[in-house]
KEKE-3310 file (N, C-alpha, C; in steps of 0.2 Angstrom, whole numbers, plus 5000, padded with zeros to 4 digits):
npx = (5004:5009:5020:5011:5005:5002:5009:5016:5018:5030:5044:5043:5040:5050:5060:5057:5058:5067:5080:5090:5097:5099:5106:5100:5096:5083:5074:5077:5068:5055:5045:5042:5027:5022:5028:5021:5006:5007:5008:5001:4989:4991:4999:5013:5028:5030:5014:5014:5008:5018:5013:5009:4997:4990:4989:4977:4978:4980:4996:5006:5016:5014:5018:5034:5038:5033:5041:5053:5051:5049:5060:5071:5067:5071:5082:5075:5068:5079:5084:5071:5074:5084:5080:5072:5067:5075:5069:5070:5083:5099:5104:5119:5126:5121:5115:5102:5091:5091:5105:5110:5110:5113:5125:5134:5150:5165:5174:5186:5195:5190:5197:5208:5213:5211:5219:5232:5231:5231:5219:5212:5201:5191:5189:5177:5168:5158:5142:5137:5145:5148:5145)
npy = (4994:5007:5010:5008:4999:4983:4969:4957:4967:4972:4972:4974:4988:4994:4992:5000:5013:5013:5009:5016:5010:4999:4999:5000:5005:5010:5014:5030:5043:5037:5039:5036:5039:5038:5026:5017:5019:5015:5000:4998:4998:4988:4977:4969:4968:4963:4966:4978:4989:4993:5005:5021:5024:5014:5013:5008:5018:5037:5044:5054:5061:5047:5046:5047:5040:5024:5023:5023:5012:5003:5003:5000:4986:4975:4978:4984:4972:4964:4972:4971:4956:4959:4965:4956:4944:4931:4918:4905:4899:4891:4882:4884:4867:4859:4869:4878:4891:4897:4893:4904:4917:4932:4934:4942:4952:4941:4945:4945:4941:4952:4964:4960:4959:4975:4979:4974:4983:4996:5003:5009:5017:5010:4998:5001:5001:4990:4984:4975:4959:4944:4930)
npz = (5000:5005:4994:4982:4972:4971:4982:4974:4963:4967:4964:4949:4951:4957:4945:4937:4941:4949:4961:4973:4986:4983:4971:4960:4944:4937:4925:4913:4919:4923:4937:4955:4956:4943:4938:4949:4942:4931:4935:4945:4933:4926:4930:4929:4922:4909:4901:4900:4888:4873:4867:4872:4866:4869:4884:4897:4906:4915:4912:4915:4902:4897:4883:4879:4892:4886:4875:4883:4889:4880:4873:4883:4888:4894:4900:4910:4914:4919:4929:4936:4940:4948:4960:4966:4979:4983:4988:4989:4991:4992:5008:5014:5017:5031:5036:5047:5046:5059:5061:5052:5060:5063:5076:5082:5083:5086:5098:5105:5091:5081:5089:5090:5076:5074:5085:5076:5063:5071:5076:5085:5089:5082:5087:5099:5092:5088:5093:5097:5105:5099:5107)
capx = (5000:5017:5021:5005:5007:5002:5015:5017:5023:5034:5049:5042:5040:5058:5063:5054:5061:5077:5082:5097:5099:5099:5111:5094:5094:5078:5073:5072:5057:5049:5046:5037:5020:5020:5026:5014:5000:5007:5008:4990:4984:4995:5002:5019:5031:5025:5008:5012:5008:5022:5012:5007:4990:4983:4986:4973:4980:4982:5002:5011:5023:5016:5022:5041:5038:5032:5044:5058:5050:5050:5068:5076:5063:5078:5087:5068:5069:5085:5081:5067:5078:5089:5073:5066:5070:5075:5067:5072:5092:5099:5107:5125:5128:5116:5113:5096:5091:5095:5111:5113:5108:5120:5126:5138:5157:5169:5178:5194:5196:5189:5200:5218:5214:5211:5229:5234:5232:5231:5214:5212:5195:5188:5187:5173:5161:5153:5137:5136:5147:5148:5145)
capy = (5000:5011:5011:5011:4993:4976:4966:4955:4971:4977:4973:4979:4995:4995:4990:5004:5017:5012:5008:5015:5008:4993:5000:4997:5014:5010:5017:5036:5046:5033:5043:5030:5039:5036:5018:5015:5020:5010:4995:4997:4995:4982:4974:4966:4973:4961:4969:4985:4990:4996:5011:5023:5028:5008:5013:5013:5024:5044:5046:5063:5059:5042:5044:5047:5033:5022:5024:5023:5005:5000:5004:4997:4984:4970:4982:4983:4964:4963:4975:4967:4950:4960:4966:4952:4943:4925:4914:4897:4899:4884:4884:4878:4861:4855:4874:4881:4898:4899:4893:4910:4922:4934:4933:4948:4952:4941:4950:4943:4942:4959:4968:4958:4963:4981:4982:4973:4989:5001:5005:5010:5019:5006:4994:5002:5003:4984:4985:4967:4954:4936:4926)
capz = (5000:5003:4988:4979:4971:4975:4981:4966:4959:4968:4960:4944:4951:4957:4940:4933:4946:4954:4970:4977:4991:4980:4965:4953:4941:4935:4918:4911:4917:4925:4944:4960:4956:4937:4937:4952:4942:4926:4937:4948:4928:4921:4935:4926:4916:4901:4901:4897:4881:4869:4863:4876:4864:4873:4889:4899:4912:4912:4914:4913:4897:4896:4876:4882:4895:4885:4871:4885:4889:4873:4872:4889:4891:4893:4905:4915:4916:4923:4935:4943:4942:4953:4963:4967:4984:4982:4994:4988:4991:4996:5014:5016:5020:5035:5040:5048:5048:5065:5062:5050:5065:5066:5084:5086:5081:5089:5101:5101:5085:5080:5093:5088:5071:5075:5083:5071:5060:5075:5074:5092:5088:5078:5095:5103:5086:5087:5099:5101:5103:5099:5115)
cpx = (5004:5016:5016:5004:5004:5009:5017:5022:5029:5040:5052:5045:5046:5063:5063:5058:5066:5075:5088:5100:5103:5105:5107:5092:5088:5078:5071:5069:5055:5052:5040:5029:5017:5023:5023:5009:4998:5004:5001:4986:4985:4998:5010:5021:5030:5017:5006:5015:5016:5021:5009:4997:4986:4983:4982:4973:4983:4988:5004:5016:5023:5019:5031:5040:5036:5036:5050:5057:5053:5058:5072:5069:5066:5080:5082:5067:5074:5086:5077:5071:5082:5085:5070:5070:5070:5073:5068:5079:5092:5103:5116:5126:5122:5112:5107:5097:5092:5101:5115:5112:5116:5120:5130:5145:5160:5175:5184:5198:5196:5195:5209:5218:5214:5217:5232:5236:5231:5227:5210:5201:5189:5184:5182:5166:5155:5148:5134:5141:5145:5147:5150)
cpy = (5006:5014:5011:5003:4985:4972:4962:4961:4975:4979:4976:4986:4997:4995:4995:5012:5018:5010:5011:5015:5001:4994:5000:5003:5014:5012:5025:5039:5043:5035:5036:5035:5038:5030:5015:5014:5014:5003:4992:4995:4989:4976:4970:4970:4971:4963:4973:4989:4995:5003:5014:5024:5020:5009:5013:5015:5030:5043:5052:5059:5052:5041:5042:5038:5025:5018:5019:5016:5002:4998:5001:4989:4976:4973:4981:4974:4962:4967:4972:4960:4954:4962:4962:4947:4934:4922:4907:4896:4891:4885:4879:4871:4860:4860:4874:4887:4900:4900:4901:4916:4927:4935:4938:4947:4947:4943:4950:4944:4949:4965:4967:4961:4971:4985:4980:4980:4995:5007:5004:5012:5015:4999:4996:5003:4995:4988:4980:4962:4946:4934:4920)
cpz = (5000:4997:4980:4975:4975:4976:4979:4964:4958:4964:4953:4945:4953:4953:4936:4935:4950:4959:4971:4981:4988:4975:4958:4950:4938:4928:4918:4914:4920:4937:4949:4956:4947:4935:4944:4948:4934:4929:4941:4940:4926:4926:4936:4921:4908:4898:4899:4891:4879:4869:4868:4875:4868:4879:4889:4906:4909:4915:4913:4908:4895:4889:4876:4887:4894:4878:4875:4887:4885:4871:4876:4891:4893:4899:4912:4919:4921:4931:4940:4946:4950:4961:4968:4972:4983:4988:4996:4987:4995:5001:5014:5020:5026:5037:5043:5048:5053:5066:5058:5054:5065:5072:5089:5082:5086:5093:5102:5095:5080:5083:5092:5081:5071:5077:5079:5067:5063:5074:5080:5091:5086:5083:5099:5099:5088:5093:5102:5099:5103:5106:5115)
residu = (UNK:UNK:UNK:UNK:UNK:UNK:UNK:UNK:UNK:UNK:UNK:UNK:UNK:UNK:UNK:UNK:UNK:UNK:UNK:UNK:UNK:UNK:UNK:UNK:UNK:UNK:UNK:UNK:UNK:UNK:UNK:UNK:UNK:UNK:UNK:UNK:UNK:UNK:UNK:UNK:UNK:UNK:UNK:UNK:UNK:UNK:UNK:UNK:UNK:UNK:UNK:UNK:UNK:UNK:UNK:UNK:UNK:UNK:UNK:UNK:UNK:UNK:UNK:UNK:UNK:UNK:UNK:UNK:UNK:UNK:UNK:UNK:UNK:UNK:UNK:UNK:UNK:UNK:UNK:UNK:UNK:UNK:UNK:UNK:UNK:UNK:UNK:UNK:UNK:UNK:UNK:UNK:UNK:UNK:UNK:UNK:UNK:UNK:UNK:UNK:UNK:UNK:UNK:UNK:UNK:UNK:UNK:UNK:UNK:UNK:UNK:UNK:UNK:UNK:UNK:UNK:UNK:UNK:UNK:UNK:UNK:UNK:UNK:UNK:UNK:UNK:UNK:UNK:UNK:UNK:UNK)
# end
């Protein structure tokens, strides 16, 4: 609801708009409230029409935004790929998700290498350690 989208889409809409938190430049032109409003109509990036005259949604520009689809519409793919939260990794060797918790910095460890490159200040940043 955020982001104006179903959650199906999101990654569309990501694709469409960037992320940069993510490194995901999106496409051109394309601003969170005008690939929302593509994506409320169409819902996938395969859905929506080449030419803007079929939308049937009012965009600002949608001729430009529709063009610049047309154009990166490979690049938009790739995008969501990047997007898109994989759920079905496979866990190393016998792991559980438990087992990947992180648990904190090793304190020993963090603290020898810190002198190591005499990085006095740098020993009081963690805020949890390992146990």
């Amino acid at each position: 609801a955020k982001l104006g989208v179903a959650p199906q889409s999101v990654p569309d809409l990501l694709a469409l708009m960037g992320d940069d938190a993510d490194g995901i430049p999106g496409l051109p032109g394309f601003g969170a409230k005008g690939a929302a409003a593509v994506l409320q109509a169409y819902g996938k990036l395969e859905s929506i029409p080449d030419n803007a005259a079929e939308w049937t949604v009012k965009v600002r520009g949608a001729d430009k935004l529709a063009a610049t689809l047309k154009a990166h519409r490979e690049d938009a793919r790739l995008y969501r790929t990047l997007a898109t939260l994989v759920e079905d990794a496979p866990l190393p060797g016998t792991a559980s998700l438990a087992d990947l918790e992180w648990k904190g910095v090793p304190e020993a460890r963090f603290k020898a290498f810190c002198e190591g490159l005499g990085l006095k200040s740098l020993q009081r940043r963690p805020r949890r350690w390992a146990a």
